[in-house]
KERO-846343 format. One record per residue (C-alpha): x, y, z. Coordinates in steps of 0.5 Angstrom, whole numbers, plus 2048, in hexadecimal, padded with zeros to 3 digits. Example, Ala and Ser with C-alpha at 12.3 -4.5 7.8 and 13.67 -1.06 7.14 Angstrom:
2
8197F7810
81B7FE80E
# end
This chain:
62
7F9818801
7F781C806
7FE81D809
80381B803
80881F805
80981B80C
809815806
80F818801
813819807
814812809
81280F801
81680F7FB
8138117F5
8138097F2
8128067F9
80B80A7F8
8098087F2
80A8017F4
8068017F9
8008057F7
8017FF7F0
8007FA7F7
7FA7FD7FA
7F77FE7F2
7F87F67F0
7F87F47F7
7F17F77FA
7EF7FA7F4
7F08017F7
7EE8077F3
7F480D7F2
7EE8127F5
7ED80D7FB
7F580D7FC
7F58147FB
7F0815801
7F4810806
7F881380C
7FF81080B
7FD80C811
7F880880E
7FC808807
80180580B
7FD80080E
7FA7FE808
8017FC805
8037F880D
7FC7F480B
7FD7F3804
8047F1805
8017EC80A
7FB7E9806
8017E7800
8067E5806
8007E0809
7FE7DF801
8057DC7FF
8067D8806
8007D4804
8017D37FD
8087D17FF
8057CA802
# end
């Protein structure tokens, strides 16, 4: 990630993990492309998988 430090800052370590495991099973994101996001577009990223899986659920619930 282009900017990381900015990242680790405001991430913990097992919060990271989970949510590069988000974005690889979700949109099947590669760690390189992960790599080179800004944390802006990681974070992003994450808000859009979040929502896609919230709107998932509501759907599947009725």
């Amino acid at each position: 990630m282009s900017d990381f430090c900015s990242l680790t800052k405001v991430v913990n370590a097992d919060d990271w993990m989970s949510f590069n495991a988000l974005l690889a099973k979700w949109f099947h994101t590669q760690p390189s492309e992960i790599d080179d996001m800004t944390v802006i577009d990681f974070i992003g990223w994450v808000d859009e998988a979040n929502k896609q899986i919230e709107a998932q659920n509501k759907a599947s619930e009725g």
